[in-house]
C-alpha positions as CSV (number, residue, x, y, z in Angstrom):
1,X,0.0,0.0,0.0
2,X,1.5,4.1,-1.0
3,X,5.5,3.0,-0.4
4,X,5.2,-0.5,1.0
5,X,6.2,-3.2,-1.5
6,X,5.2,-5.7,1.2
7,X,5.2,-5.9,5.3
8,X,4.9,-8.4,8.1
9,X,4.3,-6.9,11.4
10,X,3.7,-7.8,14.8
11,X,3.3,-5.4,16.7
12,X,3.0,-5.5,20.7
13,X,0.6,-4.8,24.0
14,X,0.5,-1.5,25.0
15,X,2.2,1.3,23.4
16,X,4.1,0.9,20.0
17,X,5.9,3.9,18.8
18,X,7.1,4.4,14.8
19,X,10.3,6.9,14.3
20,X,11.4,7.9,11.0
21,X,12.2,11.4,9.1
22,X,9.5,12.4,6.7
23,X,8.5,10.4,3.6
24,X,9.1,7.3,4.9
25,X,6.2,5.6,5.6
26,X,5.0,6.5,8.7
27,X,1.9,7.9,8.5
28,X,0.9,5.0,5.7
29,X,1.7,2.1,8.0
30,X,-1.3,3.7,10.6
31,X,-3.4,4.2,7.6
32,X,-2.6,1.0,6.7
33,X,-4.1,0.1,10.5
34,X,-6.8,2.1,10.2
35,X,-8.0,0.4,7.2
36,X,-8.9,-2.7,9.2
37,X,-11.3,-0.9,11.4
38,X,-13.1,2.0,9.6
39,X,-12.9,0.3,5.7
40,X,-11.6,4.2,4.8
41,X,-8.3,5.9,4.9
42,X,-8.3,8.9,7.5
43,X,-6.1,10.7,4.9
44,X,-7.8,10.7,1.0
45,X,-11.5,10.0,-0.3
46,X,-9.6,9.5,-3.3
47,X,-8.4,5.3,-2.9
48,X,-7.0,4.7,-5.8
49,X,-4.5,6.8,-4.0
50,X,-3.8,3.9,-1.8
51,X,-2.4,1.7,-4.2
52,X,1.3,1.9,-4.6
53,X,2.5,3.4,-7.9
54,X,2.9,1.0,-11.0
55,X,0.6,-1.8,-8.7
56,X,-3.0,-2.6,-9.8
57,X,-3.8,-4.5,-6.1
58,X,-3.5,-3.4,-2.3
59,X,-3.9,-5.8,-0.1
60,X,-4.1,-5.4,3.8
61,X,-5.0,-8.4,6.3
62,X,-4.6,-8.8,10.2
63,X,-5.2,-10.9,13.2
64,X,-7.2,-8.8,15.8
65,X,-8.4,-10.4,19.6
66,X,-11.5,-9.0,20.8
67,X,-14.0,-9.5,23.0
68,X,-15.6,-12.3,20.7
69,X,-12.3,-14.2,19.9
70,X,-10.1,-13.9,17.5
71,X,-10.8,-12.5,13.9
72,X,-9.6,-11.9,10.4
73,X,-10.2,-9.3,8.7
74,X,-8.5,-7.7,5.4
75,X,-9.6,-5.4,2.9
76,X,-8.7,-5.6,-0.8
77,X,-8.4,-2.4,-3.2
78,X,-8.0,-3.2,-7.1
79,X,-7.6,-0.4,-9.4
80,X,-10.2,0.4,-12.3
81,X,-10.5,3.1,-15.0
82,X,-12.7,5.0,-13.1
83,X,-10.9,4.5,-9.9
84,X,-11.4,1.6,-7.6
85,X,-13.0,-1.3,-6.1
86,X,-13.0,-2.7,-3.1
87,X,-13.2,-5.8,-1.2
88,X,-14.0,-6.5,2.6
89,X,-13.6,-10.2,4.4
90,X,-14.3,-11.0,8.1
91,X,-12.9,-14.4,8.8
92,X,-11.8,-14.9,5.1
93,X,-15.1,-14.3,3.9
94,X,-16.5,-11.7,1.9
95,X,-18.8,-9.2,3.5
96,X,-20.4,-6.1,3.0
97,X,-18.9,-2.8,4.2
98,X,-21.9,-2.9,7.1
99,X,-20.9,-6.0,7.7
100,X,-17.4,-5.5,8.3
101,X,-17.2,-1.6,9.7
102,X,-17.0,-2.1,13.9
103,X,-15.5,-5.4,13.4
104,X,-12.3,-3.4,15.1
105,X,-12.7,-0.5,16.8
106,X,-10.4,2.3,16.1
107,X,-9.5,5.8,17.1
108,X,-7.4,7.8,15.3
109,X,-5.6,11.5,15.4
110,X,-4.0,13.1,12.6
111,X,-2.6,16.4,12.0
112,X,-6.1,17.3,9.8
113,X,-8.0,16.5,12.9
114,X,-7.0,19.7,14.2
115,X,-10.1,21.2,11.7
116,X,-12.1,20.0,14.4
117,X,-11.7,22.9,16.4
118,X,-11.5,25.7,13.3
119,X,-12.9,23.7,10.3
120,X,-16.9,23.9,8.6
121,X,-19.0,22.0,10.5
122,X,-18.9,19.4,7.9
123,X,-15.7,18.6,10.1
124,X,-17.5,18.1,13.2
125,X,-20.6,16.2,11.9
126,X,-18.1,13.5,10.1
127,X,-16.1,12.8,13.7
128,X,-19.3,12.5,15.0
129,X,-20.6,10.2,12.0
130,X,-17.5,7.6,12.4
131,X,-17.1,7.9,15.5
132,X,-21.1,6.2,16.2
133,X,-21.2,4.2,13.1
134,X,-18.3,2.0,14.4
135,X,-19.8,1.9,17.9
136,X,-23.5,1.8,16.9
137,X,-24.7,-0.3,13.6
138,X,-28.0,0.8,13.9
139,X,-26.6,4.5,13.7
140,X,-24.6,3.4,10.6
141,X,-28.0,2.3,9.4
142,X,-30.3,5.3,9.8
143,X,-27.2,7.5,8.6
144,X,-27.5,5.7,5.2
145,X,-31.2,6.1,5.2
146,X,-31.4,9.9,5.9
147,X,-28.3,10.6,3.4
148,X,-30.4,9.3,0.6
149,X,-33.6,10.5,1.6
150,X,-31.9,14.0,2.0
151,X,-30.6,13.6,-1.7
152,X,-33.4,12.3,-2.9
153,X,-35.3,15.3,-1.7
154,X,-32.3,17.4,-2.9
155,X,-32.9,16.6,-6.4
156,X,-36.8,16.8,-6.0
157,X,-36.7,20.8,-4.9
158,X,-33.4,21.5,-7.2
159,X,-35.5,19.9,-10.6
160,X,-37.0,22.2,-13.3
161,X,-40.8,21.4,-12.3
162,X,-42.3,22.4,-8.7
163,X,-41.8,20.1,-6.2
164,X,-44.9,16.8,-5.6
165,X,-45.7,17.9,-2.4
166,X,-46.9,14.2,-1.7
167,X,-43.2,13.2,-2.7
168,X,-41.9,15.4,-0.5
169,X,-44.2,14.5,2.9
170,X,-42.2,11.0,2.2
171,X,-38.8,12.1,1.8
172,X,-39.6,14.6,4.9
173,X,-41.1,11.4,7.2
174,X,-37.8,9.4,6.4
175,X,-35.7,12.4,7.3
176,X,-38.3,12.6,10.9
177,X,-37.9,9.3,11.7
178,X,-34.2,8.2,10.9
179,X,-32.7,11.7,11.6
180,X,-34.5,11.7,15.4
181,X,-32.3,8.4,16.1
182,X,-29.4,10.6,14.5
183,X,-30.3,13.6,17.1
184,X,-30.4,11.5,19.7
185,X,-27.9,9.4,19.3
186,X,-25.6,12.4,18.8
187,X,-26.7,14.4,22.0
188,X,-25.8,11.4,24.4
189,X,-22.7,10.5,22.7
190,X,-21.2,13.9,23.1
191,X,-22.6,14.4,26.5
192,X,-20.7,11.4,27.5
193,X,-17.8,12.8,24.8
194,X,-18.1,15.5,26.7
195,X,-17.3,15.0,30.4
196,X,-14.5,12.6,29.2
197,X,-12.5,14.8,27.1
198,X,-12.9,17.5,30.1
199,X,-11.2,14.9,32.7
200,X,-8.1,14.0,30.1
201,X,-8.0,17.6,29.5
202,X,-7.7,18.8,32.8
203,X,-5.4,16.0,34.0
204,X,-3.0,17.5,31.7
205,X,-3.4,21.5,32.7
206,X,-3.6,21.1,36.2
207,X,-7.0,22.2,36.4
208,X,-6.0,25.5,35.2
209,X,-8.4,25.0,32.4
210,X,-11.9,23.6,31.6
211,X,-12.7,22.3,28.0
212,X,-16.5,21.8,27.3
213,X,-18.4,20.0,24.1
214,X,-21.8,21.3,23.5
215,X,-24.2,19.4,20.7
216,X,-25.7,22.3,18.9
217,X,-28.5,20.8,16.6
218,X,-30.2,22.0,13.9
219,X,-33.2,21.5,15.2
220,X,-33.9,22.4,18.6
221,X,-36.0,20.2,21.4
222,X,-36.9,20.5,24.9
223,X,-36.8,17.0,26.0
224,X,-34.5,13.9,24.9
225,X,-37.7,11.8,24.2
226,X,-38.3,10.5,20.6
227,X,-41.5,12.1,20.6
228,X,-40.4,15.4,21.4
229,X,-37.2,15.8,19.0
230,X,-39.5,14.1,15.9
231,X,-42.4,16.3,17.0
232,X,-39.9,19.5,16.6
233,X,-38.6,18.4,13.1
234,X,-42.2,18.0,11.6
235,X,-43.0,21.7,13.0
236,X,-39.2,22.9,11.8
237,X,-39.7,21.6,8.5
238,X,-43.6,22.5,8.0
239,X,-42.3,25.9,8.9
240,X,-39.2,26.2,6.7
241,X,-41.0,24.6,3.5
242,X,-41.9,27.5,1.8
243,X,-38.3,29.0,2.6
244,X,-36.6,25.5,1.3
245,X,-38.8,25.5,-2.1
246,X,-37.5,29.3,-2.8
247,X,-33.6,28.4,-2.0
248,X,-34.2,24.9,-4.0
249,X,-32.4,23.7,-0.6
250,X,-32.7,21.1,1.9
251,X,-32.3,23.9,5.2
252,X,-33.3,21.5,8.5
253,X,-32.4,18.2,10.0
254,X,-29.5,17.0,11.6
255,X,-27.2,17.2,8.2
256,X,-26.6,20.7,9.8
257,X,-25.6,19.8,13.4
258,X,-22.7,21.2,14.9
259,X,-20.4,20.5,17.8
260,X,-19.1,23.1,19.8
261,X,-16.0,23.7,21.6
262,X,-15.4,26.0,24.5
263,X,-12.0,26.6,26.7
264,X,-13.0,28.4,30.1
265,X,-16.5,29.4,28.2
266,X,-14.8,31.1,25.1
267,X,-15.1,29.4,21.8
268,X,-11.9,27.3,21.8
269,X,-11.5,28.4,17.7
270,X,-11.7,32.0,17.9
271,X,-9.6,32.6,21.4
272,X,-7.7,29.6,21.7
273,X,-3.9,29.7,20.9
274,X,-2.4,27.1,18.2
275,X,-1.3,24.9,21.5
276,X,-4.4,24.8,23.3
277,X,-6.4,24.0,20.4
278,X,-4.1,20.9,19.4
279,X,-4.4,20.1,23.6
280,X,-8.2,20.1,23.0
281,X,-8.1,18.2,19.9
282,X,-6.2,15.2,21.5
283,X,-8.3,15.1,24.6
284,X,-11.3,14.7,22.4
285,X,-9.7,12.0,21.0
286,X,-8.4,9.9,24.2
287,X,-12.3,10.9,25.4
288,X,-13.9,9.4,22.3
289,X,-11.3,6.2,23.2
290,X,-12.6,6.2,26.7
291,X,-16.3,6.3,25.8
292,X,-16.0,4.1,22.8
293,X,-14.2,1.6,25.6
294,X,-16.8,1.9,28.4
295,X,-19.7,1.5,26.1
296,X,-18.4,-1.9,24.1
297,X,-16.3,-3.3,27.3
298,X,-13.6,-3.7,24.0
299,X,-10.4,-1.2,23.9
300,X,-10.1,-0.1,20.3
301,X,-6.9,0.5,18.5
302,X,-5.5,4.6,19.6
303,X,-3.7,5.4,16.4
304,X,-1.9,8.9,16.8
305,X,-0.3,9.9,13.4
306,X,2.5,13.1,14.2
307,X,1.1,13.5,17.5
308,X,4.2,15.3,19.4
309,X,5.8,17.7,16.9
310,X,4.0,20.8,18.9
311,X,4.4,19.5,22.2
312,X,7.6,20.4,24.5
313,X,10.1,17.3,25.6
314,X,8.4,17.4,29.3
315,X,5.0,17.8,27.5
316,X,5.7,15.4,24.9
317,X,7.3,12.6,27.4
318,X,4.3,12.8,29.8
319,X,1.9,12.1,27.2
320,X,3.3,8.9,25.7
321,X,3.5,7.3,29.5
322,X,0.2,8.4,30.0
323,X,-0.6,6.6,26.0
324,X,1.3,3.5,27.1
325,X,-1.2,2.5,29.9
326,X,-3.6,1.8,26.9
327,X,-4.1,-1.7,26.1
328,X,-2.6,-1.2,22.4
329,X,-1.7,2.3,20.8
330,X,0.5,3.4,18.0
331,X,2.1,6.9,17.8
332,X,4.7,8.3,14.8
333,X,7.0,10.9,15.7
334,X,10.1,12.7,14.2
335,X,12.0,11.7,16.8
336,X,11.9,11.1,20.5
337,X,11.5,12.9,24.0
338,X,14.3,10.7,25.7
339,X,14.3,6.8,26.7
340,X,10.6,5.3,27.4
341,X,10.5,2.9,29.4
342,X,6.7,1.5,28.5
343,X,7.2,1.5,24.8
344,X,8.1,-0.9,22.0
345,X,10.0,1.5,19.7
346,X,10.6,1.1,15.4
347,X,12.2,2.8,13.0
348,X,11.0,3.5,9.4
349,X,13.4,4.2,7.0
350,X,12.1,3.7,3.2
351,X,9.4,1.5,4.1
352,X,11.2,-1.0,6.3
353,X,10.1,-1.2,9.8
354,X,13.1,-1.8,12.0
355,X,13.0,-3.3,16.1
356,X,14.7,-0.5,17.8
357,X,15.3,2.9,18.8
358,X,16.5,5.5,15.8
């Protein structure tokens, strides 16, 4: 896959730490990782990206142990013309993407992740999206159903004719009743998001500093009951029907939530500095590990791609010992913040993973 010819790994318990200059392979090997959990790459929608130059197949596979035993799993990209295909197996058979997304649980952080706190909310509603559709199939489920309702209704108000208003009332009671799970799936998650990120976050500032998640949806509700949040879409979209036929426009349902983040009660984006912002950022992510872990009783895989370059030595050093209590985590870095005790240490040089410090 990108630079790797081929690669046997296994890596260890606990925390396994990559070192290598730029270009070398780094950053693919945890997308490499990341592959056998989420079926996507954290780094490109374009796939045929994937497959190393002058190669028509990628192939990853690995042994994972979870909670049900051990499993297979390995996912197959083959170029086309128009791009390419790809294939999923669970246990050397072939399944569909459904099927085979929460089969491994991962978390990852790369340096793009840091759009979380400054980014469209696009950003914030696809960590959001990944984050439930490996924990949750059912999410993963009523997310597919509302994304083609939603485009199906899209091309309904955008075509030449006026709208069926009959069509319409059925595209708008899919959008009720599988955005309301959305909604309220959402709003517990990051409540629970929430007061986990907080605790990591203040762990590492001493106190001296409170991070908050707010879920800021579209449409608002009083109470967290099904009946309430679907009984506040109908009204939201009865009364923003006349605006959404004039703007040709799709303008209410969760497709339009937004998270918010807050240091001390400031939006972290517009008053955070560049370091507190990247703090933020990876205590979301060890919070979305620790929730993710509580709610399956299974530790995912923490994958942490460039994770110390902003970070001081002291800084740096304390948050890979506090990383290598994990059951299994995998960090790159430049280069190292002294000795580590805890950690199983590589080096990457041109694709070759090497036992050992650099």
């Amino acid at each position: 896959m990108r630079n790797y010819a081929h690669l046997e790994l296994q890596p260890a318990p606990g925390l396994n730490v990559f070192v290598g200059a730029n270009a070398q392979g780094k950053s693919n090997l945890l997308e490499a990782i990341s592959l056998l959990g989420t079926g996507k790459s954290f780094r490109t929608n374009r796939e045929r990206d994937l497959i190393r130059d002058g190669f028509e197949l990628a192939t990853i596979s690995g042994e994972a142990h979870v909670k049900a035993g051990a499993i297979r799993l390995g996912c197959t990209l083959t170029a086309t013309p128009r791009g390419s295909r790809k294939l999923y197996t669970v246990n050397g058979r072939s399944v569909r993407y459904a099927t085979f997304l929460g089969s491994l649980r991962v978390v990852s952080f790369v340096p793009a992740d840091l759009h979380l706190v400054d980014g469209p909310p696009s950003v914030r509603r696809s960590f959001l999206n990944s984050a439930l559709a490996q924990e949750q199939k059912s999410y993963y489920r009523e997310l597919a159903r509302y994304q083609k309702a939603l485009s199906q209704k899209t091309a309904l108000l955008r075509a030449e004719a006026a709208p069926d208003p009959e069509l319409l009332k059925i595209y708008d009671e899919t959008l009720v009743t599988s955005g309301t799970a959305l909604m309220i799936a959402r709003n517990h998650f990051v409540r629970a998001l929430g007061a986990a990120a907080s605790k990591v976050h203040a762990r590492w500032s001493d106190g001296r500093e409170h991070l908050e998640l707010t879920y800021r949806p579209n449409v608002q509700f009083e109470a967290e009951t099904e009946d309430s949040i679907a009984g506040s879409f109908e009204e939201r979209l009865r009364a923003g029907a006349e605006m959404e036929r004039l703007r040709r426009v799709a303008l209410v349902g969760p497709h339009r939530d937004d998270l918010a983040l807050d240091l001390d009660g400031r939006s972290l984006a517009a008053f955070g500095s560049q370091g507190q912002q990247r703090t933020a950022v990876l205590a979301v992510k060890v919070g979305e590990y620790a929730v993710m872990h509580e709610r399956s009783g299974e530790a995912p895989l923490l994958l942490l791609d460039d994770v110390l370059s902003e970070l001081d030595p002291q800084r740096a050093r304390a948050f890979l010992e506090g990383v290598g209590e994990f059951e299994q985590a995998f960090i790159t870095a430049t280069q190292l913040p002294g000795a580590l005790s805890l950690a199983s240490v590589y080096e990457i040089r041109d694709a070759r993973v090497i036992p050992g410090p650099s």
